[in-house]
N, C-alpha and C positions, 0 to 999 in steps of 0.2 A: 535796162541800164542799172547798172551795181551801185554799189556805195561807193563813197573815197575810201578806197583801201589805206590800210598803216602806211607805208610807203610813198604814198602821197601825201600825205599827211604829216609828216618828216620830214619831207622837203621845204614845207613852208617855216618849218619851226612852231611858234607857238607854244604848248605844251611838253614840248622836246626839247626847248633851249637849255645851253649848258649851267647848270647851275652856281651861277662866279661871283656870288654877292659876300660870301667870305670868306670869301681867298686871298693870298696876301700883294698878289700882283705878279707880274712879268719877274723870272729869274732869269738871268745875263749878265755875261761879262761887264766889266768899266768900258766907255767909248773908249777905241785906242787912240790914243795921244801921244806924247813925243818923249814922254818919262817913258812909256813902254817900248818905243818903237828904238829909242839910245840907251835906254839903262833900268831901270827897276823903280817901284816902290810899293812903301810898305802899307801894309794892313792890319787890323785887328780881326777878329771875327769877336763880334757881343754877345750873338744869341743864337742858338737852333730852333725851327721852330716846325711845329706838322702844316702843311698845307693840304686843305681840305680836296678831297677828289685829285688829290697828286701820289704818287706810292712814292716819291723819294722826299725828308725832309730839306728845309731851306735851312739857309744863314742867312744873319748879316754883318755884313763888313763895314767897317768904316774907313774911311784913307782920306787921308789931310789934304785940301783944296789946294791944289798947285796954282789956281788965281787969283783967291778970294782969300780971307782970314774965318775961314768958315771949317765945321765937317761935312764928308760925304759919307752918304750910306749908302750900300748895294747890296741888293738880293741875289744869293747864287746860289748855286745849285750843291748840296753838301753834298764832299763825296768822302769813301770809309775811311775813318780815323779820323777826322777833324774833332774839331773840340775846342770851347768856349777860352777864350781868351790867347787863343791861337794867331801866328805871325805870318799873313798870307803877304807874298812875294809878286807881283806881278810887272813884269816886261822880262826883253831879251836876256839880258845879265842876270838874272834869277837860278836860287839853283834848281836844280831837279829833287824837289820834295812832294810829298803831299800834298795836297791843295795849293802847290803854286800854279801858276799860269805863265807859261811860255809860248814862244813861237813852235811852230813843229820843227821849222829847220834846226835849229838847236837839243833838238831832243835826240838822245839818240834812239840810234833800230831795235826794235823789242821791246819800249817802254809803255807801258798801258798808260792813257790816257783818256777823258771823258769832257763831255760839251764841248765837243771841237766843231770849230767855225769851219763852212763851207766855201764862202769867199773872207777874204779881210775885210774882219770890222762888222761882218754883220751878229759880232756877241754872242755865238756859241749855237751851232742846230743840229749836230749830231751826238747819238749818245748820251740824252738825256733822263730817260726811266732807268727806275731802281735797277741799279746790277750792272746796266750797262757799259761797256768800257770799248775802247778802243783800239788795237794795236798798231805801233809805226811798222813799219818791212823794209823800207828803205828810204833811199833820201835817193833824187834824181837831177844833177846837173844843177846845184845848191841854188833852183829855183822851184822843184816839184816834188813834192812827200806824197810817197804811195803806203796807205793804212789798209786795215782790213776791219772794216766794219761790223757790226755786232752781228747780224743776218750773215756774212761770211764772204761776203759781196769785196772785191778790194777794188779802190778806188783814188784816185789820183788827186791831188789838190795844191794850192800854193803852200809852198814855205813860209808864207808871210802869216799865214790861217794859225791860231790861239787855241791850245790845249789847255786841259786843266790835268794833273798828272794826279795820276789814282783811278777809281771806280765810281759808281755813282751809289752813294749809301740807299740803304731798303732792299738790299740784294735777298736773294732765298725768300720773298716776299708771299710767291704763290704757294710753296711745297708746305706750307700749310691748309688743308683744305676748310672751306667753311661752313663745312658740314650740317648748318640750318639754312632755315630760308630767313629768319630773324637778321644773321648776319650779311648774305647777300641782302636786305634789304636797305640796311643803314651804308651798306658799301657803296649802291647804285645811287641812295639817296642825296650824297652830297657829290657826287657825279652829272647825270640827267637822268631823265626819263627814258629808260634802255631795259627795263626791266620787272618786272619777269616775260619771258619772248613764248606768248603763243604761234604755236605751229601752226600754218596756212590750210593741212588740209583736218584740222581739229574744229576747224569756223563752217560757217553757212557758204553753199555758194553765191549766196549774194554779198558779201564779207573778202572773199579770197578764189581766184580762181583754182586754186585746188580742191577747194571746199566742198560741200555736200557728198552724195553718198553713203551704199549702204556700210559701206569700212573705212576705215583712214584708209584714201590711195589717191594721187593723183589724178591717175585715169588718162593723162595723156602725157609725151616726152616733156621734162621738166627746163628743156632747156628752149629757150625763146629770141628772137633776133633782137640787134640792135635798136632796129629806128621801133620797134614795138609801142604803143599810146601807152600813158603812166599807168591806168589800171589794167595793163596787162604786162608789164614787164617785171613779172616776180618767177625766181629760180636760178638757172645755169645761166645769164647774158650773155648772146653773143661768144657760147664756149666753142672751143676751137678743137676739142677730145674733153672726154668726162672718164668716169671712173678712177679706179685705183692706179697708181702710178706704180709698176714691176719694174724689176730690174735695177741695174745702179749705172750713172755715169763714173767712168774712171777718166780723172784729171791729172794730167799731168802739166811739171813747170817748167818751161826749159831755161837759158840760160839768163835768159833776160827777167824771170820772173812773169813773164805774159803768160794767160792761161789759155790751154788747146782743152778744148772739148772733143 
């Protein structure tokens, strides 16, 4: 009997958990409400701020309590070109600016957008790391907007679902490399514990079933079944083909915009 491999040891957490103790909280949309869902209102934006183990900076916004004699602040997600003391727009009547927030049915086809909601009201889940953005393609039967997603994937959704029009700032984030270990260090550090990744057959085999031997080698197919026990399902899971992927699929669209493979 081996040890608790890494990988089990991951799963429980512990020493792994996310590091969130100064972080500035949950970024999201305002709940929708009935000034966005008949007409607009306004905002400030006060601050930008870096959020630790995030690659895109926050704001905060304030907008005037439609109940109370109070303000409201909210955390969102900055995307490029915002800027302190900027007048964010939010509901249907809004125009199509930078950091406002519309509905998608009102946007029109081609307009890049970013932290768009997957059903109404759930406050924005797509397209939220730096760069990210969104494009609309079409409006369908003025109750279904089909977008194309950042992976390339296009995807179907309500009209009623909340965009934010722009990109998500921290773009070009990675095409710098970080060329020590000093800087991946402090990178993973307000991240979690993900780093630095020893290689399975670098360890003992009592460590990692790859392990031992007189060379780094496996020594046996590196691909392993589903129902496999936790210390032995490290590798290819349950692969279905391995290797390099040749050749190229040609996609075409036909009139409707459906894709044939």
């Amino acid at each position: 009997m081996g040890r608790v491999i890494r990988v089990q040891r991951k799963g429980a957490g512990g020493i792994f958990k996310a590091h969130t103790s100064k972080r500035k909280g949950k970024a999201s949309f305002r709940p929708f409400d009935y000034a966005e869902k008949c007409g607009y209102i306004k905002g400030i934006v006060k601050s930008i701020a870096h959020d630790p183990g995030r690659g895109s900076p926050l704001v905060k916004v304030q907008f005037r309590n439609l109940y109370r004699f109070k303000k409201s602040v909210h955390t969102f997600l900055a995307c490029e070109g915002m800027y302190s003391g900027q007048l964010i727009y939010c509901g249907k009547k809004a125009q199509i600016t930078i950091g406002n927030i519309l509905p998608l049915g009102v946007i029109p086809e081609g307009t890049v957008c970013c932290n768009v909601e997957v059903r109404e009201g759930d406050r924005g889940k797509l397209a939220r790391a730096s760069g990210d953005h969104v494009t609309i393609i079409n409006q369908i039967n003025e109750k279904k907007t089909r977008i194309r997603l950042p992976s390339g994937i296009k995807k179907i959704i309500s009209s009623k679902c909340r965009g934010m029009i722009g990109i998500i700032a921290g773009g070009n984030r990675i095409d710098k490399p970080l060329l020590k270990a000093g800087r991946a260090h402090f990178k993973f550090k307000s991240k979690r514990n993900c780093w630095p990744v020893v290689r399975g057959v670098a360890m003992n085999p009592v460590e990692h079933p790859h392990g031992g031997g007189n060379h780094q080698h496996i020594g046996h197919s590196s691909t392993v079944r589903k129902d496999a026990p936790p210390g032995r399902k490290v590798g290819l899971i349950g692969a279905r083909r391995t290797g390099k992927i040749s050749g190229k699929k040609k996609i075409f669209e036909n009139l409707n915009n459906d894709i044939i493979l």
